[in-house]
Structure formats: C-alpha cells, structure tokens
MARDREN-88227 format. One record per residue: x, y, z of N, C-alpha, C, O in turn; residue in one letter; residue number from 1. Coordinates in nm, 2 decimals. Atoms other than C-alpha are relative to their C-alpha. Layout:
N
atom nu=X, nv=Y, nw=Z, cau=X, cav=Y, caw=Z, cu=X, cv=Y, cw=Z, ou=X, ov=Y, ow=Z, res=a, n=NUM
...
//
This chain:
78
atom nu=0.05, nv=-0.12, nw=0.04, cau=9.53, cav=7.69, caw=11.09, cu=-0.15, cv=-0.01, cw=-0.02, ou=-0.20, ov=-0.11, ow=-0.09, res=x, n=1
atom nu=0.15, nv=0.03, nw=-0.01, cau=9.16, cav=7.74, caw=11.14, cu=-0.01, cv=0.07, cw=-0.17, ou=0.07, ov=0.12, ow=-0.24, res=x, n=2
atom nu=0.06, nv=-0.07, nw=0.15, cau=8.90, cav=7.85, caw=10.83, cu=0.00, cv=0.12, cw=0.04, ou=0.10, ov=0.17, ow=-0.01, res=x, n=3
atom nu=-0.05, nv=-0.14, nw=0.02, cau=8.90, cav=8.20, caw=10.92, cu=0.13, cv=0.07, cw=0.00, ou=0.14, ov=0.19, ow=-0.02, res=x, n=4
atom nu=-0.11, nv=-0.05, nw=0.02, cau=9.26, cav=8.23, caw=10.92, cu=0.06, cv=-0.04, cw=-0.18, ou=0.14, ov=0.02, ow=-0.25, res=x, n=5
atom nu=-0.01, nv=0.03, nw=0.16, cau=9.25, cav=8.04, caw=10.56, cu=-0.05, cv=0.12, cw=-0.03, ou=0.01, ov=0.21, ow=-0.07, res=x, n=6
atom nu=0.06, nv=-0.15, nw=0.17, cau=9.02, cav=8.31, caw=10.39, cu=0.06, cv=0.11, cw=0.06, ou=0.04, ov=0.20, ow=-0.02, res=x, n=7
atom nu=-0.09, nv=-0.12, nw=0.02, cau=9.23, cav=8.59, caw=10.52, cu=0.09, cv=0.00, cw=-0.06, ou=0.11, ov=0.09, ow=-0.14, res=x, n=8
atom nu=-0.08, nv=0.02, nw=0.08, cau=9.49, cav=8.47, caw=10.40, cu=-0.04, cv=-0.02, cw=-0.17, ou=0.03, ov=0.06, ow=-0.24, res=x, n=9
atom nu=0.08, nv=-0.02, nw=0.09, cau=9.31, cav=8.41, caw=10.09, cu=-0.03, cv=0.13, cw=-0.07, ou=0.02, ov=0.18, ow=-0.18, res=x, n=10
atom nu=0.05, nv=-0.17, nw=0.01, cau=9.15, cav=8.76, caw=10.08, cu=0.16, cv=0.08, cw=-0.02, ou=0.19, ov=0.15, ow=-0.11, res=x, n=11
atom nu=-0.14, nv=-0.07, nw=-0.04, cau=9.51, cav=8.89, caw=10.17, cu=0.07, cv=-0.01, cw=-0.14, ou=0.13, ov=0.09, ow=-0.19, res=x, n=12
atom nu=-0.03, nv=0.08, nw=0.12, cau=9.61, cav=8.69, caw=9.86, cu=-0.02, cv=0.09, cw=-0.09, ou=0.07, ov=0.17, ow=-0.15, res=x, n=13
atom nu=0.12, nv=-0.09, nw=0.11, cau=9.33, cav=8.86, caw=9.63, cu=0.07, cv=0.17, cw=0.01, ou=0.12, ov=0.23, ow=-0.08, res=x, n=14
atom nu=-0.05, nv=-0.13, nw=-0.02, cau=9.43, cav=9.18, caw=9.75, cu=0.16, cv=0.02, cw=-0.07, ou=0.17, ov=0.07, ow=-0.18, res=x, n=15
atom nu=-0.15, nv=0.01, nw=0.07, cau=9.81, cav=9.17, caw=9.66, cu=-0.01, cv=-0.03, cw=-0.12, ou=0.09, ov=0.01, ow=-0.18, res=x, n=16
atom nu=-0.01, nv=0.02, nw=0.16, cau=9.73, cav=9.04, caw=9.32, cu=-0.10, cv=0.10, cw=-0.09, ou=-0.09, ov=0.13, ow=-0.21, res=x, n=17
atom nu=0.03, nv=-0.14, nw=0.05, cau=9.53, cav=9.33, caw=9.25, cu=0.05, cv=0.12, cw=0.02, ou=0.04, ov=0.19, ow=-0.08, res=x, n=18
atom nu=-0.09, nv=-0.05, nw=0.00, cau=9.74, cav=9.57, caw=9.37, cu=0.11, cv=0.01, cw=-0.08, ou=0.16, ov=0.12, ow=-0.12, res=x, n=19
atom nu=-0.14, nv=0.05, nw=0.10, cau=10.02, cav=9.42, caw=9.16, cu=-0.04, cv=0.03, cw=-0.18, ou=0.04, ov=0.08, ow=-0.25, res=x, n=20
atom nu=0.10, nv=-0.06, nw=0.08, cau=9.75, cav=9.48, caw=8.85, cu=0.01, cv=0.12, cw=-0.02, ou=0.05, ov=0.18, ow=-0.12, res=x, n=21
atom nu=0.00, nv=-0.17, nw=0.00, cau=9.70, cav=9.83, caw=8.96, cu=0.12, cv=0.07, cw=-0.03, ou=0.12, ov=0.16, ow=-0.12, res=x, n=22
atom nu=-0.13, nv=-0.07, nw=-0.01, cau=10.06, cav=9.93, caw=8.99, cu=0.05, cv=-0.06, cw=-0.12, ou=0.17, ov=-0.01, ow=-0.13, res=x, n=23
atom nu=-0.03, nv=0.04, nw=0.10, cau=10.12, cav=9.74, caw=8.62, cu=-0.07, cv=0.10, cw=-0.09, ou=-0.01, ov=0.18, ow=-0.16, res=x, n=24
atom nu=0.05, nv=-0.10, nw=0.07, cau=9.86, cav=9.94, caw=8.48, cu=0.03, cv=0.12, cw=0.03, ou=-0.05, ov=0.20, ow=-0.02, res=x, n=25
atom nu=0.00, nv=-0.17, nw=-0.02, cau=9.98, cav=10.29, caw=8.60, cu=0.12, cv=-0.03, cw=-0.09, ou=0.12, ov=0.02, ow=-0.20, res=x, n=26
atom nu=-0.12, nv=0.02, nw=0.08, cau=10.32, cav=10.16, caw=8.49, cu=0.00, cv=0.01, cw=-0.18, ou=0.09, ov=0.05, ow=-0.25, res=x, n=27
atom nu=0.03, nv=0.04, nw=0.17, cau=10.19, cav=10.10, caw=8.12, cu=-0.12, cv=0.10, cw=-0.03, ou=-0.20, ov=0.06, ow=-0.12, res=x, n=28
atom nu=0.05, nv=-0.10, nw=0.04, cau=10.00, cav=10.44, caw=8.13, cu=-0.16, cv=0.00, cw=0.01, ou=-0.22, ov=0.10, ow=-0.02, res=x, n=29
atom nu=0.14, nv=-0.01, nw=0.03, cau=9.64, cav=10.33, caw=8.16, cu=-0.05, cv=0.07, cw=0.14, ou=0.00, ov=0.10, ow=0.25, res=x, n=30
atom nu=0.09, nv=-0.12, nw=-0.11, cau=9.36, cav=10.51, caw=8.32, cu=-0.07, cv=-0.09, cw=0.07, ou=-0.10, ov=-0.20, ow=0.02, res=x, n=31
atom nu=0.01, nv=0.05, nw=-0.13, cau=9.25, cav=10.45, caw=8.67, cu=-0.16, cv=-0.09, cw=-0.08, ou=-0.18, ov=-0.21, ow=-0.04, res=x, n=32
atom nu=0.14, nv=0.06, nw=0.03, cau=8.88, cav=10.36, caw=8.47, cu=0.01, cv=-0.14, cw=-0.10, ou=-0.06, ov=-0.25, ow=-0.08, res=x, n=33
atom nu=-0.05, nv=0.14, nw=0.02, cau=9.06, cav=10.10, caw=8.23, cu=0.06, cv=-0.07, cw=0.12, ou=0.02, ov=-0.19, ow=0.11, res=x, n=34
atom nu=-0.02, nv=0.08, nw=-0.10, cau=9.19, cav=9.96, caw=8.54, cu=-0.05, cv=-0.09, cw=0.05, ou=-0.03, ov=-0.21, ow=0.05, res=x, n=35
atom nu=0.13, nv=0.03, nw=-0.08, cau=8.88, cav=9.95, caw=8.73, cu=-0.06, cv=-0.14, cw=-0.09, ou=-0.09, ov=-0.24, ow=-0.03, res=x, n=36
atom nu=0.05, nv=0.05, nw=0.08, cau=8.74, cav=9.77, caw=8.41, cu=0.08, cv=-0.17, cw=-0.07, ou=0.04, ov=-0.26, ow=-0.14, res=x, n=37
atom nu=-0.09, nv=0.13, nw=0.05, cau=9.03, cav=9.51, caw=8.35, cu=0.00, cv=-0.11, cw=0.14, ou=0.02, ov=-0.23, ow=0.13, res=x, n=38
atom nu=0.02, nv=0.04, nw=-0.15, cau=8.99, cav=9.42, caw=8.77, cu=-0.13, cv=-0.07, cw=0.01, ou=-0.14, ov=-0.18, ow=0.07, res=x, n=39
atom nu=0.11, nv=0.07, nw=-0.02, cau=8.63, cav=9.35, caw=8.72, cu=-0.04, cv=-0.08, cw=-0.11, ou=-0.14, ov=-0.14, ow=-0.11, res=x, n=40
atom nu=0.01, nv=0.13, nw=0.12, cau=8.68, cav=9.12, caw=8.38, cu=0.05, cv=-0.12, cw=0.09, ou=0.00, ov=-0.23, ow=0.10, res=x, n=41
atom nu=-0.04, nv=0.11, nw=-0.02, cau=8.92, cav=8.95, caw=8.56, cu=-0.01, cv=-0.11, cw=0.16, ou=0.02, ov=-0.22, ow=0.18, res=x, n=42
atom nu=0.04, nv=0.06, nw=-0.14, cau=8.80, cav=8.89, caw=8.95, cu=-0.13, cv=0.02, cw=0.03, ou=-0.18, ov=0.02, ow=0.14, res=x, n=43
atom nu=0.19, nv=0.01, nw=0.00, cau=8.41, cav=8.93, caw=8.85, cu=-0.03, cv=0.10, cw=0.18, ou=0.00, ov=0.20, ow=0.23, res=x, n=44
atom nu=0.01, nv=-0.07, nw=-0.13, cau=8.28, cav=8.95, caw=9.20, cu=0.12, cv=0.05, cw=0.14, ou=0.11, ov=0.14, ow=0.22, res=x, n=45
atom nu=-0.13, nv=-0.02, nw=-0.05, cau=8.61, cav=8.93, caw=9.37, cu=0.04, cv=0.10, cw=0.02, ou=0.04, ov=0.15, ow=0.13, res=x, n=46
atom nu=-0.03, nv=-0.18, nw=0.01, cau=8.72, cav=9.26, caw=9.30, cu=0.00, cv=0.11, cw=0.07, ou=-0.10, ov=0.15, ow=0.12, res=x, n=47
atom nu=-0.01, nv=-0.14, nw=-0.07, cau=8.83, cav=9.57, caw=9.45, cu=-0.13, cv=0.09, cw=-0.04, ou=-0.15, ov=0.10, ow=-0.16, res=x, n=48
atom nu=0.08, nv=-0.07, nw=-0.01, cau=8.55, cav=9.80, caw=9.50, cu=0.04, cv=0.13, cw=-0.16, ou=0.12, ov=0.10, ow=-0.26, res=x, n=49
atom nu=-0.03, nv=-0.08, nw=0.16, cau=8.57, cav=10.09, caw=9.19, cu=0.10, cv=0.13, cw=0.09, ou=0.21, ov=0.16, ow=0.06, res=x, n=50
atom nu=-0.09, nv=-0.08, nw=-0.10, cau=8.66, cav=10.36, caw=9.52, cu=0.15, cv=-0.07, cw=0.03, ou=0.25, ov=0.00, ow=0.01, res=x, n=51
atom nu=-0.15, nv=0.02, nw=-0.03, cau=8.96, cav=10.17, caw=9.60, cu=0.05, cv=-0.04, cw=-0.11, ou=0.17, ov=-0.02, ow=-0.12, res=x, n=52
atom nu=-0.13, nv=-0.01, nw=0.09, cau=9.06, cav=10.06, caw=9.29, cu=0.07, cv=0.15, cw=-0.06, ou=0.17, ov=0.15, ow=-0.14, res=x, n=53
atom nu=0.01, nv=-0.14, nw=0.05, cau=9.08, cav=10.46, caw=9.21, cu=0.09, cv=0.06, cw=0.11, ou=0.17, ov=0.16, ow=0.09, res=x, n=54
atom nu=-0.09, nv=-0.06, nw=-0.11, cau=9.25, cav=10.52, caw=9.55, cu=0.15, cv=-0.07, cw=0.00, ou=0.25, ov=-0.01, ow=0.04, res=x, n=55
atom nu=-0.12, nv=0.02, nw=-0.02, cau=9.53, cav=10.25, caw=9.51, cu=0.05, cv=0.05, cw=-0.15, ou=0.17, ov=0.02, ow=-0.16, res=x, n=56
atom nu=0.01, nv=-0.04, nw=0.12, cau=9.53, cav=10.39, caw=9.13, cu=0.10, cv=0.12, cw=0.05, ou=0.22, ov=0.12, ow=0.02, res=x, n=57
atom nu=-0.05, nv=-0.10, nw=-0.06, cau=9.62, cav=10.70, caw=9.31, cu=0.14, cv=0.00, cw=0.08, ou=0.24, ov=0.07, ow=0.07, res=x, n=58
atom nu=-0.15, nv=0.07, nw=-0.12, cau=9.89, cav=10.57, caw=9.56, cu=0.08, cv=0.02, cw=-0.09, ou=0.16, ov=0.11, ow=-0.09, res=x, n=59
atom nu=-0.13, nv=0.07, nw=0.04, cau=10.09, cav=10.43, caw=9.32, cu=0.05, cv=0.11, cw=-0.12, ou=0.17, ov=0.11, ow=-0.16, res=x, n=60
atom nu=-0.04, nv=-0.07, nw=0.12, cau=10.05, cav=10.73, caw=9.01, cu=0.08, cv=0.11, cw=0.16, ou=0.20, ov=0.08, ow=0.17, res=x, n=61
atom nu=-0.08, nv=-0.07, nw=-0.08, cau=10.18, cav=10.96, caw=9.31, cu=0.16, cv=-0.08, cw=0.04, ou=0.26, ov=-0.03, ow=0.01, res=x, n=62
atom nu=-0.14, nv=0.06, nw=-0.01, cau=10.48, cav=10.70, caw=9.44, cu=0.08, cv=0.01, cw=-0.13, ou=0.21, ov=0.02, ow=-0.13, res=x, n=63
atom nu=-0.10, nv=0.06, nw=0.13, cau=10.57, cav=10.65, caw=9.07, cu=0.06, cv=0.20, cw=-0.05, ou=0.15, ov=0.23, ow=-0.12, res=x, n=64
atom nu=-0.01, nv=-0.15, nw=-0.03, cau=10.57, cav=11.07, caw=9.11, cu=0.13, cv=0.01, cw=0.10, ou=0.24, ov=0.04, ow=0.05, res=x, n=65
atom nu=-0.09, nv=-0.03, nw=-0.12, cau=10.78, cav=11.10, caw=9.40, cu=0.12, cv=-0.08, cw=-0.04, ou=0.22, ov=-0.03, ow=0.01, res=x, n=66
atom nu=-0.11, nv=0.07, nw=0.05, cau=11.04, cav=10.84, caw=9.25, cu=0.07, cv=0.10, cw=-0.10, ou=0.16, ov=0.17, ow=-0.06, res=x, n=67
atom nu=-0.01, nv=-0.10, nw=0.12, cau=11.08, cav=11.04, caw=8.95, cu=0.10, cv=0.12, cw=0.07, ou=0.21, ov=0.16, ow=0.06, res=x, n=68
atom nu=-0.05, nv=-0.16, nw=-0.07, cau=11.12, cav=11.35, caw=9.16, cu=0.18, cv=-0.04, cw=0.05, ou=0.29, ov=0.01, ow=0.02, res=x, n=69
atom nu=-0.16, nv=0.03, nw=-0.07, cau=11.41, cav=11.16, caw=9.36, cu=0.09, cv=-0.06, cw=-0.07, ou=0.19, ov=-0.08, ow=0.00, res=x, n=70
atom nu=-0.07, nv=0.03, nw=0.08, cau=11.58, cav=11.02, caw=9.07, cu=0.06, cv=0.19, cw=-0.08, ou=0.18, ov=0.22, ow=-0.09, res=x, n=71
atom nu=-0.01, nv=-0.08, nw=0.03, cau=11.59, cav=11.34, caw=8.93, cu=0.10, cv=0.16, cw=0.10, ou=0.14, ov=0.27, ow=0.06, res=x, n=72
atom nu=-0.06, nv=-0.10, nw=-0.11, cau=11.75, cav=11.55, caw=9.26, cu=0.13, cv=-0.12, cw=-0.01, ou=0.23, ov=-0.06, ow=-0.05, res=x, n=73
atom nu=-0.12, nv=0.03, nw=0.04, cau=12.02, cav=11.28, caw=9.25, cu=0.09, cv=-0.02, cw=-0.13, ou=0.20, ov=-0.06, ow=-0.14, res=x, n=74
atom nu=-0.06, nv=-0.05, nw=0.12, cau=12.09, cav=11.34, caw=8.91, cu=0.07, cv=0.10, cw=0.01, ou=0.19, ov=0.11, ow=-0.03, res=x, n=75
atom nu=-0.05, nv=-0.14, nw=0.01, cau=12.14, cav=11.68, caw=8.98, cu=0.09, cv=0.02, cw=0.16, ou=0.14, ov=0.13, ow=0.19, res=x, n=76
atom nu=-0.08, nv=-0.02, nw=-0.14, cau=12.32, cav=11.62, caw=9.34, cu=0.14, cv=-0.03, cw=-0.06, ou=0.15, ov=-0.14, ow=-0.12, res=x, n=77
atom nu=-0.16, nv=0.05, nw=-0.01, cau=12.73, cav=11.62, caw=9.30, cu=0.03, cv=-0.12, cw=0.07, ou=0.15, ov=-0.16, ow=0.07, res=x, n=78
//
C-alpha cells in the first residue's frame, strides 16, 4: 500500500470517528454548535470544517426524524 493510499485511509479514519461524535451528540440532545465545539477540542486542526459539521449535524437530526416517523406508522399498522 503506497503513502497516499495510507492517508486516505487515515483521513477516511478521521472522518468516521467524527461522524460517530456527531451522531452521539444529536443522540444526547446537544446542539449542532456544542458539537462543532467538542470536534474542535478534540481533533484541534483535524476537524471537520464548522459547515459540515452542521450539515452532518443535520443528516443525522433528520434520519433520527424519519426513524421515529417509521417506528411510529408500524405502531399504528395492524
């Protein structure tokens, strides 16, 4: 495996463990700006930009929406 296929994988890495961050924090109610703010204590320069941590912020408060919704239609389906 060459070095540019290491730091993607790497980066690839970084990315999925913020992600996993983001989607913990929607989980446990906090706001997309605490997010942003616990992303940039903990991966300094690393870090998802403030735009995308606000967009996958978004993703996931909508999925955790649409689950809900479909939990709630098979409640009510016979």
């Amino acid at each position: 495996m060459g070095l540019r296929s290491k730091c993607i994988n790497v980066l690839s890495q970084i990315l999925m463990e913020q992600q996993a961050v983001i989607r913990f924090h929607v989980l446990l109610g906090k706001t997309a700006t605490k997010t942003f703010k616990s992303t940039k204590n903990a991966y300094g320069n690393n870090r998802l930009s403030s735009a995308r941590v606000f967009e996958w912020f978004n993703r996931f408060i909508e999925e955790q929406g649409s689950l809900e919704d479909n939990e709630r239609i098979e409640r009510v389906a016979p």
